[in-house]
C-alpha positions as a printed Julia matrix, in Angstrom:
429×3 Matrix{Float64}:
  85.53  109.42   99.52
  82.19  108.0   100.32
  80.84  111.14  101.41
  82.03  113.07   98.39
  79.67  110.31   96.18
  76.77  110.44   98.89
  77.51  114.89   98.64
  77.73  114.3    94.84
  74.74  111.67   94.56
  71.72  113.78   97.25
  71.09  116.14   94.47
  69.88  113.77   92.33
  67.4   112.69   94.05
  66.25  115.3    96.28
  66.27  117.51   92.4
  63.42  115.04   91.36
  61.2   116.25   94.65
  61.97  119.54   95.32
  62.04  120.85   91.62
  58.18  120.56   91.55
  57.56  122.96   94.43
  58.19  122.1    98.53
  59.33  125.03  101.22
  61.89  126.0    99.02
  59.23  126.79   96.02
  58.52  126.7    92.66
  62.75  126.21   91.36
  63.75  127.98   87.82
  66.24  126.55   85.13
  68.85  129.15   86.59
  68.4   128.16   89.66
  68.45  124.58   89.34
  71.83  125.27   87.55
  73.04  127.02   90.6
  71.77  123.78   93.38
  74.04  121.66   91.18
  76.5   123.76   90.17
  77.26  125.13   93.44
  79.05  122.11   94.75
  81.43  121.75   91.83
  82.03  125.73   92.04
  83.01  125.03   95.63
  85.49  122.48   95.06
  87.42  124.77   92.65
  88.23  126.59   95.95
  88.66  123.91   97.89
  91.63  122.24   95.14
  93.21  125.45   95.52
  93.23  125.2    99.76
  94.24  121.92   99.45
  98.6   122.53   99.21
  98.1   125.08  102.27
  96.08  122.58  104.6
  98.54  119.09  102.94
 102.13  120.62  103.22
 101.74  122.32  107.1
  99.65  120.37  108.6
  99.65  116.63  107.0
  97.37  114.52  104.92
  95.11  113.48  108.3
  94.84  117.07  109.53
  93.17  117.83  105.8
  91.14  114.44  105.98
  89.62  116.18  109.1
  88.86  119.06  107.12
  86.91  117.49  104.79
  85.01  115.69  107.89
  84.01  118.75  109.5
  82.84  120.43  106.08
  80.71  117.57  104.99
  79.29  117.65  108.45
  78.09  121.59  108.51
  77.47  121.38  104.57
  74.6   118.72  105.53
  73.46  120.42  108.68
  73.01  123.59  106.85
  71.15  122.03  103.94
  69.37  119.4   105.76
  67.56  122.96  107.62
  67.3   125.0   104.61
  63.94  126.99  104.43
  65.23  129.01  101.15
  67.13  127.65   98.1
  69.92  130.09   99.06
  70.88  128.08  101.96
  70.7   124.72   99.95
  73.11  126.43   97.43
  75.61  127.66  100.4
  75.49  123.97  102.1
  76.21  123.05   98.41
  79.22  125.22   97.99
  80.41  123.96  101.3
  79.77  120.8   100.16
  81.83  121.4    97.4
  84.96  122.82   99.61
  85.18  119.37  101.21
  85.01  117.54   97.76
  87.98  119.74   96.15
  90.27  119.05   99.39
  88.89  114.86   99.36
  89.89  114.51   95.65
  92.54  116.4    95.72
  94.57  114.62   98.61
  92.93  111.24   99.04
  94.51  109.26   95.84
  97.63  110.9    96.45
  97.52  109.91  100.46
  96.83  106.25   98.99
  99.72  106.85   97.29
 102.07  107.76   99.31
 101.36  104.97  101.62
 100.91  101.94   99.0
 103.86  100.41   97.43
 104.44  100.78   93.74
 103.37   96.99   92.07
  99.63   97.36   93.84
  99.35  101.53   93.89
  96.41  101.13   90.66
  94.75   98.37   93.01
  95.07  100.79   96.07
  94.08  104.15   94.78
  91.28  102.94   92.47
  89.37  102.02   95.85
  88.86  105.6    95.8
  86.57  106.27   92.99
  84.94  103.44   93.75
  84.27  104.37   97.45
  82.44  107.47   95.6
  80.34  104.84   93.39
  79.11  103.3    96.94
  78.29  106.72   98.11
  76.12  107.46   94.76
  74.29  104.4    95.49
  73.67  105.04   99.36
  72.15  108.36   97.95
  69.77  106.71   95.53
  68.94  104.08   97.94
  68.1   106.33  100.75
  66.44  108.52   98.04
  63.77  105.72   97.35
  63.04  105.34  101.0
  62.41  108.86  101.3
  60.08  109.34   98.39
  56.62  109.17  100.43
  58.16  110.83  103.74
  57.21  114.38  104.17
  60.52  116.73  103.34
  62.26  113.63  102.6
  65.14  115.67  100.48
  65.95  116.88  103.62
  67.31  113.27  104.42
  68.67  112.91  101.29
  70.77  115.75  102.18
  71.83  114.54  105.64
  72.79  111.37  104.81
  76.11  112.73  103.9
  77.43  113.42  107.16
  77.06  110.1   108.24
  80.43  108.64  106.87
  82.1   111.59  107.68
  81.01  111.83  111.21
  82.48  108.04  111.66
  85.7   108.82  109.86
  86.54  112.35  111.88
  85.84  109.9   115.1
  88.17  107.42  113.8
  90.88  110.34  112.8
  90.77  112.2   116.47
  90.67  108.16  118.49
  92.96  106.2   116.51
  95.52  105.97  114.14
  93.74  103.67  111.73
  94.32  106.42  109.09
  98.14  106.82  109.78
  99.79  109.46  108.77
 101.6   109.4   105.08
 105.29  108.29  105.5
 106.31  110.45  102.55
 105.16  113.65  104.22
 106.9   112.41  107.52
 110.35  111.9   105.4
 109.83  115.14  104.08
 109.51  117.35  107.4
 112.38  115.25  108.71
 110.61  113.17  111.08
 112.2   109.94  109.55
 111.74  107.8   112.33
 107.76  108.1   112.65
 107.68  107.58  108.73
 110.3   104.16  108.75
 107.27  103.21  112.17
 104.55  104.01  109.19
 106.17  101.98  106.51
 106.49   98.91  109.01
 103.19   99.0   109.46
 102.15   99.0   106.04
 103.68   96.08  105.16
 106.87   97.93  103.13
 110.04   98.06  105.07
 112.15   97.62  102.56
 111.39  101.44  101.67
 114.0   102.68  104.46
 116.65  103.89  101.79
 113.64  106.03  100.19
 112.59  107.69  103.15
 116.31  108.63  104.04
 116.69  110.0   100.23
 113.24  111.31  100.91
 114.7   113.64  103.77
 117.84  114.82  101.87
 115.85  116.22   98.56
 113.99  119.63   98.02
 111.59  120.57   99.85
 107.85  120.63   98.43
 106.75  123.47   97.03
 103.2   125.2    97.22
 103.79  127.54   94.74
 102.12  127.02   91.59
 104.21  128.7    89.21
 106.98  125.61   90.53
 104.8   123.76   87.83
 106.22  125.83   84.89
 109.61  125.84   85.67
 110.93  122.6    83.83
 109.75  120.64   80.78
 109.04  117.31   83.14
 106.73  118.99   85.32
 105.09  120.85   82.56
 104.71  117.85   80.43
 103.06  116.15   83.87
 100.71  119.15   84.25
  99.65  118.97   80.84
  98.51  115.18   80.87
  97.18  115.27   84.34
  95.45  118.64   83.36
  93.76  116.71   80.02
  92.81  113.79   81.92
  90.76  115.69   84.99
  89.08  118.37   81.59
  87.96  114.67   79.97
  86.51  113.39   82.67
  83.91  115.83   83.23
  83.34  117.27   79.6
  82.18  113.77   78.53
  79.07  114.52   80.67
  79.25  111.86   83.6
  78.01  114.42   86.31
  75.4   115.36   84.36
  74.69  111.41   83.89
  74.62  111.41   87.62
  73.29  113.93   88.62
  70.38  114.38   86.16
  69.39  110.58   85.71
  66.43  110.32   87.54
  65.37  113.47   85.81
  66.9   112.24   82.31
  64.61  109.07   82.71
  61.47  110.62   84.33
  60.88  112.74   81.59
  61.43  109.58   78.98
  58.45  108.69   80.86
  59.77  106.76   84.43
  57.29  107.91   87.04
  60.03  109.45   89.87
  60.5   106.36   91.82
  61.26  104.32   88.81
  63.7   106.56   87.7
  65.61  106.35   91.03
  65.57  102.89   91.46
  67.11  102.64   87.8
  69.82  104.93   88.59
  70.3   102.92   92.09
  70.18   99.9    89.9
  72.8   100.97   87.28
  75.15  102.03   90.52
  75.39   98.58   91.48
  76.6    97.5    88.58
  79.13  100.35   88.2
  80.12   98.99   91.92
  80.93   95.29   90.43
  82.68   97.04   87.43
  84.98   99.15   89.88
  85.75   96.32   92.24
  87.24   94.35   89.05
  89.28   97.75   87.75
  90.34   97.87   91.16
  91.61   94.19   90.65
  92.68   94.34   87.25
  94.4    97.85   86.82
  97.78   96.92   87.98
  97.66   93.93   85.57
  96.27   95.48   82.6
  97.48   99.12   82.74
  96.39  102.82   82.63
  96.56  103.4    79.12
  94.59  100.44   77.49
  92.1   100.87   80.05
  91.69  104.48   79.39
  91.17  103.61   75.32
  89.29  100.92   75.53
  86.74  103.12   77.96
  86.79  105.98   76.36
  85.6   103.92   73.23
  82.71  102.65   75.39
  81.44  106.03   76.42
  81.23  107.57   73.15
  79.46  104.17   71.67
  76.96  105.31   75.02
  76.45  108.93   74.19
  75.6   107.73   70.97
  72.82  105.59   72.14
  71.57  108.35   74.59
  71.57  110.32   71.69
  69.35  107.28   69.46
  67.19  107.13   72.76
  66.19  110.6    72.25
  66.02  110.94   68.79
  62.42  109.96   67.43
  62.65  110.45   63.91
  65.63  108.19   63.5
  64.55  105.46   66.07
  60.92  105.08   65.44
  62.35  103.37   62.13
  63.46  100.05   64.16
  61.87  100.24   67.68
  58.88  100.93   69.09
  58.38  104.93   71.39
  57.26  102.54   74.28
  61.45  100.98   73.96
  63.19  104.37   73.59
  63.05  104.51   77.35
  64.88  101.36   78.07
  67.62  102.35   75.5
  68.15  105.14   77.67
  68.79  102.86   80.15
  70.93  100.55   78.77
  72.82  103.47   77.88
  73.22  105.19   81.31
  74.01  101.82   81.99
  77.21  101.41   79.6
  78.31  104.81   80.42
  79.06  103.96   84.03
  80.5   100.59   83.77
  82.62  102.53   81.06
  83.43  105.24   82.95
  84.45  103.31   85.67
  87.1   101.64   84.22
  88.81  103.98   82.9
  87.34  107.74   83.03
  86.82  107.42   86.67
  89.62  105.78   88.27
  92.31  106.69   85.72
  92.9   110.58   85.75
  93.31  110.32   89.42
  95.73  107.56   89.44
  97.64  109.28   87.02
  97.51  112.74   88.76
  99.38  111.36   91.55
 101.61  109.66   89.64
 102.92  111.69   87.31
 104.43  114.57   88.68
 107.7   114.86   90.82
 107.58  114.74   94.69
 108.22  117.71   95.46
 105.42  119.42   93.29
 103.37  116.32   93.63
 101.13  118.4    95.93
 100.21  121.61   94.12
 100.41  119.59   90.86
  97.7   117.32   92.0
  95.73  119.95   93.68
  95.81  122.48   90.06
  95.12  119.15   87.79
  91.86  118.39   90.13
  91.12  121.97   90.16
  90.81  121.64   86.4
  88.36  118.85   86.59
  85.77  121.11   88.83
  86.08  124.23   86.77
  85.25  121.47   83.62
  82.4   119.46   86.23
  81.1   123.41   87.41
  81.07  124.18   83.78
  78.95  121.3    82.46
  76.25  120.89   85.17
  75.64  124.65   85.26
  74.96  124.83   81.22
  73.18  121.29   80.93
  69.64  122.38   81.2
  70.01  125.76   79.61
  71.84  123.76   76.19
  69.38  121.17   76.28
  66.56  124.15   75.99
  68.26  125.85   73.28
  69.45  122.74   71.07
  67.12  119.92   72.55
  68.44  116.59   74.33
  69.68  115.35   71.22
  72.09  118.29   70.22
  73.42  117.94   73.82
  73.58  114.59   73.8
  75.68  114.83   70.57
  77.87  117.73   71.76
  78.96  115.1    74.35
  80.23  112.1    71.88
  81.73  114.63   69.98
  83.7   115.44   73.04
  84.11  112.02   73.93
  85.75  111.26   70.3
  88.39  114.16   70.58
  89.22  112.67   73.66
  90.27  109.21   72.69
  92.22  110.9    69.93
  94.03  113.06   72.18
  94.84  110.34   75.27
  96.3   107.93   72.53
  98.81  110.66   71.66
  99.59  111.89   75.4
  98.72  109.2    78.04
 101.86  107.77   79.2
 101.69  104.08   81.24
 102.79  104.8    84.8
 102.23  101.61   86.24
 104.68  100.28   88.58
 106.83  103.29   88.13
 108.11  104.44   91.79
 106.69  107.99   93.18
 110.38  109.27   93.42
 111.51  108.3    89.64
């Protein structure tokens, strides 16, 4: 999951540069929409890939996937001479992210036992947090090097060039002892569950072995109330992640605060700034999630982010904040504002919805239900960074602003009513 933040966080900054004219010239609105929206467009297909590469071939065999596609995704931007080529790496880019998030909470999973699976899987998000900030980082170093988007782009194939190597030349990334049970190889996945520390999970496997067998099929998730119920939550948690706005947070912040008046390198080292807190934030939810629970860490979030939209929406509002602050403050209220987004968001609309999605639905759909609920969040994250800049032409920074906390409201009305607590509940119940 680091390279899906340091694929997720390049754009950001290499935006700031190459938006203003390089080799690639002189970028338009549309076309800015299609850099950024390309790599959430891509992941849409790669969700959908991800139950034909998981079910065959295994969990590692898909982690290798993702490898080689952040790999050719960077090569092929990191060389781009026309802003077509930067929105194909993108879109390949994007194929790799769909299959990472799709499979790599539920891999965690599968392998972590039941009483830590919230500390376990929430390393994920936050391994996409560290990945933001390598971006930013790496974006500030590049700011007075000739073509230095180019190395903002490149940077992602770094992590996944180390984690293929360690995939093909060792077996540090087993793989998951639920799959194993499932194609009948119940002695490698009993080996597996030794080694993680869990071998008191012999019975499972062998009940493992005797039940259905996955399906890939989609319509499998309509066929019964429990998985329907499981798709609908999972579903409403990946659409509220992304239509409150964070990928346009991330993506768009050093733009957000350079035209608030940040010169460019400002503005990234804000952004870089604010991911290092989001880091600390994670590491605690990571911690603390087990303990505290899904649900009231979902509310209580959800609460923050809308009391941050709000504030973004102040920040940018002169005729209501000139009343109690000074224009030279507005800036740093944007700021503060980016900055309780993230720690908000990353405690409880980052982590959460993909804990849940791997926790909610039955084994044997747990694959194509977690690959359709993901897909749902990169239709919703294609959706919103596509239409960002266009919206905020037509109804100005405020009215998109605002269209956000609206959003952000429904949603803590709606995950109150449908957000079950699934900690500590067992993958099989």
């Amino acid at each position: 999951m680091l390279s899906v933040g340091c694929a997720c966080g390049a754009i950001a900054g290499a935006l700031v540069y190459i938006e203003s004219g390089t080799v690639l010239g002189t970028l338009t609105t549309t076309m800015k929409g299609a850099v950024v929206a390309a790599l959430p467009l891509g992941a849409m297909f790669g969700c959908a890939a991800t139950p034909g590469l998981n079910e065959p071939f295994g969990r590692r065999f898909a982690l290798g996937c993702c490898d080689v596609g952040f790999i050719v995704s960077a090569a092929l931007m990191a060389s781009a001479s026309a802003v077509e080529q930067v929105v194909l790496g993108r879109f390949v880019a994007g194929l790799a992210v769909g299959i990472a998030t799709s499979m790599c909470t539920m891999y965690i999973s599968e392998c972590a036992p039941a009483k830590t699976r919230g500390k376990h899987s929430g390393l994920a998000p936050l391994s996409v947090t560290v990945g933001l900030l390598g971006s930013f980082v790496l974006s500030l170093f590049a700011t007075n090097v000739v073509d230095g988007w180019r190395y903002m782009f490149a940077f992602a194939a770094v992590p996944a060039l180390v984690q293929l190597g360690i995939i093909l030349k060792t077996n540090a990334l087993p793989e998951s002892p639920r799959w194993l049970a499932e194609n009948c190889r119940v002695g490698e996945a009993k080996a597996v569950f030794n080694s993680l520390g869990q071998p008191d999970v012999d019975v499972h496997v062998i009940a493992l072995n005797a039940t259905t067998k996955p399906t890939s099929k989609i319509l499998s998730l309509f066929k019964d109330a429990k998985t329907r119920n499981a798709l609908g939550v999972a579903s409403l948690m990946n659409f509220f992640q992304q239509a409150c706005g964070i990928n346009v947070v991330i993506y768009y912040a050093p733009k957000i605060l350079s035209d608030l008046g940040f010169d460019r390198s400002h503005a990234i080292a804000l952004t870089a700034c604010v991911s290092v807190v989001q880091i600390i934030a994670g590491t605690w939810l990571s911690r603390s999630i087990d303990a505290i629970g899904r649900r009231p860490l979902a509310l209580g979030g959800i609460g923050a982010i809308s009391f941050a939209l709000a504030l973004l929406t102040l920040s940018v509002t002169p005729s209501v904040y000139l009343h109690f602050m000074s224009a030279t403050a507005a800036p740093w209220l944007a700021v503060a504002a980016i900055l309780v987004f993230r720690i908000a968001f990353s405690v409880s609309l980052g982590p959460v919805p993909y804990i849940v999605t791997s926790e909610v639905f039955p084994q044997k759909v747990r694959n194509v239900g977690v690959s359709a609920a993901t897909a749902v969040q990169w239709i919703m994250n294609a959706l919103v960074t596509f239409t960002f800049l266009r919206i905020r032409e037509i109804w100005s920074a405020q009215g998109v602003w605002m269209l956000y906390f609206t959003v952000s409201v429904f949603a803590l009305t709606v995950v109150y009513k449908v957000l079950p607590e699934t900690t500590g509940k067992t993958l099989e119940a």
